[in-house]
N, C-alpha and C positions, 0 to 999 in steps of 0.2 A: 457773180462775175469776179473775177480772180482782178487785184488791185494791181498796177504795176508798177514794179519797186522803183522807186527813186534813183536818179544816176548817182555812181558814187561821187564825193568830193576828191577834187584833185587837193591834193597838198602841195602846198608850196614849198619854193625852193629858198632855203636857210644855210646859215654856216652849221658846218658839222661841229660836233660840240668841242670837242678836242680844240677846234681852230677858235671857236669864238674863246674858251676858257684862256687859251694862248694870248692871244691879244688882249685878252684884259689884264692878266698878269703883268705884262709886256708894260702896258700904261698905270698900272696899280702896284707898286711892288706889295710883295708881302713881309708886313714888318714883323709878323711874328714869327718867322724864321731868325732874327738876331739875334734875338735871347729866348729860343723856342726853352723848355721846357724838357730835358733829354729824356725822358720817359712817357712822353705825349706822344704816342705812337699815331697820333689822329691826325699829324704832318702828312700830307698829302707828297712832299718831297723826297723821303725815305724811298718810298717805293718808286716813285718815277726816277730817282738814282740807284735804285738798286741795295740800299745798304741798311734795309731793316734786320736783318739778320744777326747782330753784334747786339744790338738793342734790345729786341725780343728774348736773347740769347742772357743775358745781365738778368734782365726782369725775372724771367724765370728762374734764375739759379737762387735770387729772395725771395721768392716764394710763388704759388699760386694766383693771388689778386692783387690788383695794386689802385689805392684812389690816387686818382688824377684832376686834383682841387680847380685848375683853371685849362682850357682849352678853346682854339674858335665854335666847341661847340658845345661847352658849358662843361659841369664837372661832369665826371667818370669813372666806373671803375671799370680797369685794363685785367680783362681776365687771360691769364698766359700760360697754363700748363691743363693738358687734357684733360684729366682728371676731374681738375673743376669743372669745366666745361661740360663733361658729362652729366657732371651732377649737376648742374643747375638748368641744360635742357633734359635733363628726365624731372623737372619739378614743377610743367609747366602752369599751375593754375598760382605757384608762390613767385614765380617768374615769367614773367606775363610778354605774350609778344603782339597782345592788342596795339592796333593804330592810335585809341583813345590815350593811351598812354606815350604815343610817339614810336610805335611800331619797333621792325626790324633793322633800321641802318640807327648811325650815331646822332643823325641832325635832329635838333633841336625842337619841340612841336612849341612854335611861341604859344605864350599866354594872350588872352584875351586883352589886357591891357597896352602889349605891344603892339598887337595886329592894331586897335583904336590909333597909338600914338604917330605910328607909319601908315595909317590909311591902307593899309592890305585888308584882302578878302581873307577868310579863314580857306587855304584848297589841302583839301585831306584826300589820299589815293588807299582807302580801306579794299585791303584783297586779302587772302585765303590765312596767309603763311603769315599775314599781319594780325589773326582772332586767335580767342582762345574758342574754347568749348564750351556751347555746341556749337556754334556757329559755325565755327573749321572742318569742323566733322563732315557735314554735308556737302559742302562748296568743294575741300577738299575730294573726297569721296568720287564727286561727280567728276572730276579732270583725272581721278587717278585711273580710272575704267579705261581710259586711253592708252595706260601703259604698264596693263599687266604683263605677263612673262610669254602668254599667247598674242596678243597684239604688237609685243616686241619682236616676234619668232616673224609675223606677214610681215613686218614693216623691212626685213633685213634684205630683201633682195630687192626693192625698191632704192634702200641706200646704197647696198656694194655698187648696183649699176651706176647711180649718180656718181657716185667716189670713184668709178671705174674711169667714167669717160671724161672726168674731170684731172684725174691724172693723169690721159694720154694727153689731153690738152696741153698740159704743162711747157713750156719750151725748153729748150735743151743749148745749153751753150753759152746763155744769157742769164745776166739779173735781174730776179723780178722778186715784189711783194709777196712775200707766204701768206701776213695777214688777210691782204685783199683778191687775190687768186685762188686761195683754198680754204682758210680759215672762215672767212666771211663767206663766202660764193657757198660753202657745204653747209655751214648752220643756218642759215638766211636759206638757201635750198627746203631746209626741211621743215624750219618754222610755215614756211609757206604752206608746205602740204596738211602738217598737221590743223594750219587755220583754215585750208581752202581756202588761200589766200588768193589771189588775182599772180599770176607768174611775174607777168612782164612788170609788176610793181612791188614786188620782193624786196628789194634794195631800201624801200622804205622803213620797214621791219627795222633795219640795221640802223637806219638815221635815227625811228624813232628812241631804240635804246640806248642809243649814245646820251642822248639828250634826258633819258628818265632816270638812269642808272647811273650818274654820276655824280653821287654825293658831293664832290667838289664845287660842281657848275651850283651843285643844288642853296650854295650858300654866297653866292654872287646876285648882290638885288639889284643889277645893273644889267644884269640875265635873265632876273624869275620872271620878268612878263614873257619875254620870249617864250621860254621854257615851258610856262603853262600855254602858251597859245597853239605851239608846237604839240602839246597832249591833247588839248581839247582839239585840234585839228584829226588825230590819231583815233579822237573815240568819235569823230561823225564820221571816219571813214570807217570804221568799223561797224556802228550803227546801221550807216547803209547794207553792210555785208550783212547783217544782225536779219535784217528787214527783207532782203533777198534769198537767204535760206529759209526763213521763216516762214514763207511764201511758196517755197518748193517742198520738195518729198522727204525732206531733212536728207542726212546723211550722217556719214562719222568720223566728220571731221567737231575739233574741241567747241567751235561757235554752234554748230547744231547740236551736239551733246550738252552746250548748255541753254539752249533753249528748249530741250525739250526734257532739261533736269527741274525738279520742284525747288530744289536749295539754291538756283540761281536762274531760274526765268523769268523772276521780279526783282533782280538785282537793281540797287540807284544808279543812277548816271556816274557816280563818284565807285560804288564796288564795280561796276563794266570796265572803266578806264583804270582803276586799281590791279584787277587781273589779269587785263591785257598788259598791265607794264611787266608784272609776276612774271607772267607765262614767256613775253616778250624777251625780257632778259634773264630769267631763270633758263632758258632756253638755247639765249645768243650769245651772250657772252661768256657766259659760264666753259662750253663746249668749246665755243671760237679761239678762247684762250690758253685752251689747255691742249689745243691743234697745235697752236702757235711755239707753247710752253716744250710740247713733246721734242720739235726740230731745234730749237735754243739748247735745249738740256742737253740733248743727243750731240751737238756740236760741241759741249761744253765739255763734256764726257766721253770722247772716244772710245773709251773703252767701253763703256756699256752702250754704245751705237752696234760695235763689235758684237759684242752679245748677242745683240736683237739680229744683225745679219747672222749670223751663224747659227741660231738655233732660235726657229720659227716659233716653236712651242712655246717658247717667253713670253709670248704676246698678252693674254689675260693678265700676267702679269704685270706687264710692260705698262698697262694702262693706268694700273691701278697706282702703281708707284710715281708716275707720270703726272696722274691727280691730284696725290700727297703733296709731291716735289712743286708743282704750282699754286695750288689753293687756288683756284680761279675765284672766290670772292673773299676777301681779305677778314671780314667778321661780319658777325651777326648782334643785332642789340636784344636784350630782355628788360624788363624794367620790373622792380621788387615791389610785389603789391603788400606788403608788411616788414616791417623787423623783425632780421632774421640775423642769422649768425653764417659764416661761409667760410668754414678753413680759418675760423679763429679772429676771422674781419666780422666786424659788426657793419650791417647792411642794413640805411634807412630805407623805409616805406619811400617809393618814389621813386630813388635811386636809379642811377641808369648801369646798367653792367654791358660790357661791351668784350662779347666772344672770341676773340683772336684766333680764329680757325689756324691762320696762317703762321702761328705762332705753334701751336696744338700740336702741326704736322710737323716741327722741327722738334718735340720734345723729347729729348734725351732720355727720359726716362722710362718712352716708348718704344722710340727709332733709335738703334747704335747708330752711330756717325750719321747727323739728322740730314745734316748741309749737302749731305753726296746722292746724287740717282744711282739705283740700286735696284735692278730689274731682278734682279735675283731675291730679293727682301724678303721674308717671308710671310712678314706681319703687313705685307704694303696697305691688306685691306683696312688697316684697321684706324687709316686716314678718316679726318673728319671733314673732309670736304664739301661731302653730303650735309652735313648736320646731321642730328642725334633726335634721337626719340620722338615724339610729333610730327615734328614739321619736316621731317629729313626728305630731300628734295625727291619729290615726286618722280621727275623723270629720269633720276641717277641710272635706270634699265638700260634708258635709250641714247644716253650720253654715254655710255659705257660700249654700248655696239657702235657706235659713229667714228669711236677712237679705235676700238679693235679693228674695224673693217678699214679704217685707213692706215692702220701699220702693216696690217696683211696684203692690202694691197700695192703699198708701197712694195711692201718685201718682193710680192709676187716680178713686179718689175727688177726688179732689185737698184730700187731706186737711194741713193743717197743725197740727204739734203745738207748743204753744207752755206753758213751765215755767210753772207760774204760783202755786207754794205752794212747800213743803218740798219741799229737797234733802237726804237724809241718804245718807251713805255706809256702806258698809261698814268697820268697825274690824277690820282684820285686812292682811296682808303678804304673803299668797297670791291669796285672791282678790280682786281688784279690781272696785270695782263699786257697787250704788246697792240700797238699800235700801228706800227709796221717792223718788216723781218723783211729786208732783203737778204737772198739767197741765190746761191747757185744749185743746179742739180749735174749732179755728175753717175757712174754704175759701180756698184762693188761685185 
């Protein structure tokens, strides 16, 4: 007799995390912005103002790495020109992007005697992109089957239609949200399908990543209950989805592929709720941002708005460069399992190295004139937005057709999107990106 699945959990209604991180700011200033540190690029403020750039821009003209002796999130080294970058994700087993070691963002994995002295629980979110090998190998493996160059090829007329009828929707005359009208509504769209997620509860998706992907929130201990109550709420609703395909004929969507993968159908409680944050915001914000990034730039840059209407064929292009010019995730962490040498820096065992993707994409010694959109570029691919060598983001296929198919079919209308209210950014050091974008749409 077939069991019958369990009802899912409702989750509960919270602040979105933007608003709760606001408000605590609001009543907590932050003192280390006084005399921050001008080369601690791990200021959560540069980005949400806009003015990393000058910064980034200094660091790299002295060199390649740079240690960063005190920060809110211990010492650092600020890696800032591509080059290095490269080379120390092609060296993955001497630069390690294990969880055990404090994973892939900047924050800090306390020690044991902190966690005793603050009475916290030790919560570790061990996923794919956070192992070395072999572990990665398998887990990885099994999620990438989703998004080879054949299952990107069925997946593409399921998206133009979404994107199709999401764009007639638009209104015309008025100002609205690009964040939350198309950016959000098309990536939360697709995360859905590829989880076989429930429709009418999509919107959660987006809550949940606001709340897991924000390094900023992640270092507020007047938030981390929330925060984790908020994940452990995310992995029993998932559990129950876990429990109800389980039970059916599987399918192909990422939750039946991984339960009827060997490298992850005995995953812990802690790798399930680890790969759903991966997957979740490897997925949502990444894409949402760089939606958002494409109509910012394009308003910022008339002339290469120009471009893109006048000649369609830019598009591939368009995208890639578009990628560059935003970095939708600000950097990645490794941590140096020996002493090593790096560009003439001595590197202790330990050590944390901190990837400045977004730093990478502006380097001069890559990109001519880094700071300008340039659909025309010809080197645009060779952005590292992806990441490098191992761990280089698995879905980059299908984040790649989600932005093609929405500049084309902008074009096809011949629609232009033009800023025309509040810009707010995201406050946060990971992921880079816009919070809300009012705009008007007008026709060229």
């Amino acid at each position: 007799m077939a069991t019958i699945a369990p009802e899912r959990p409702q989750a509960r209604t919270s602040p979105k995390a933007h608003e709760a991180l606001r408000e605590h700011l609001e009543h907590h200033p932050d003192d280390r912005l006084v005399h921050p540190n001008k080369w601690d690029v791990s200021r959560s403020d540069i980005y949400y103002e806009d003015r990393w750039q000058p910064i980034f821009k200094e660091m790299r003209e002295a060199g390649p790495l740079h240690y960063i002796p005190e920060s809110p999130f211990g010492p650092y080294w600020a890696v800032v020109q591509h080059k290095a970058i490269q080379h120390i994700e092609a060296l993955p087993e001497l630069f390690s992007s294990s969880w055990e070691y404090g994973g892939i963002t900047i924050l800090e994995r306390p020690t044991d005697a902190q966690l005793a002295e603050t009475g916290r629980e030790r919560n570790e979110l061990p996923m794919f992109i956070a192992m070395d090998r072999p572990k990665h190998t398998g887990q990885r493996r099994t999620v990438a089957s989703k998004f080879t160059p054949g299952e990107i090829t069925k997946m593409e007329a399921e998206v133009r239609q979404r994107t199709s009828e999401l764009l007639d929707s638009l209104p015309r005359g008025e100002v609205f949200d690009w964040v939350d009208k198309v950016s959000i509504e098309l990536t939360t769209g697709m995360l859905a399908i590829l989880f076989g997620f429930p429709w009418e509860d999509r919107r959660l998706l987006t809550f949940w990543s606001d709340w897991s992907g924000d390094t900023e929130l992640a270092t507020v201990r007047e938030l981390d209950e929330m925060r984790w109550e908020i994940l452990h709420e995310m992995a029993a609703y998932f559990q129950s989805l876990w429990m109800e395909k389980a039970q059916g004929e599987g399918g192909d969507d990422l939750i039946s592929m991984m339960i009827h993968s060997e490298a992850m159908s005995q995953m812990s409680p802690q790798e399930f709720m680890g790969n759903l944050v991966l997957l979740i915001v490897g997925g949502n914000d990444t894409t949402r941002n760089t939606m958002s990034g494409i109509i910012h730039s394009f308003d910022k840059f008339p002339d290469q708005r120009k471009l893109f209407e006048e000649n369609p064929d830019l598009i591939p292009n368009a995208v890639q460069e578009c990628i560059r010019y935003q970095t939708p995730l600000a950097h990645m962490r490794r941590t140096a399992t020996q002493d090593t040498e790096v560009f003439g820096q001595q590197v202790k065992k330990g050590d944390k190295l901190i990837l400045w993707y977004l730093s990478a994409n502006r380097d001069e010694e890559v990109f001519d004139n880094p700071d300008k959109l340039d659909i025309t570029r010809e080197n645009a691919r060779r952005h590292i937005s992806f990441g490098y060598g191992i761990h280089r983001c698995v879905g980059a296929r299908l984040a790649e057709l989600q932005l093609r198919i929405l500049l084309e079919e902008m074009h096809k209308r011949r629609m232009r999107v033009h800023v025309a209210g509040d810009v707010e950014r995201v406050r946060a050091n990971f992921v880079h990106g816009f919070r809300k974008l009012e705009v008007e749409i007008t026709s060229f």
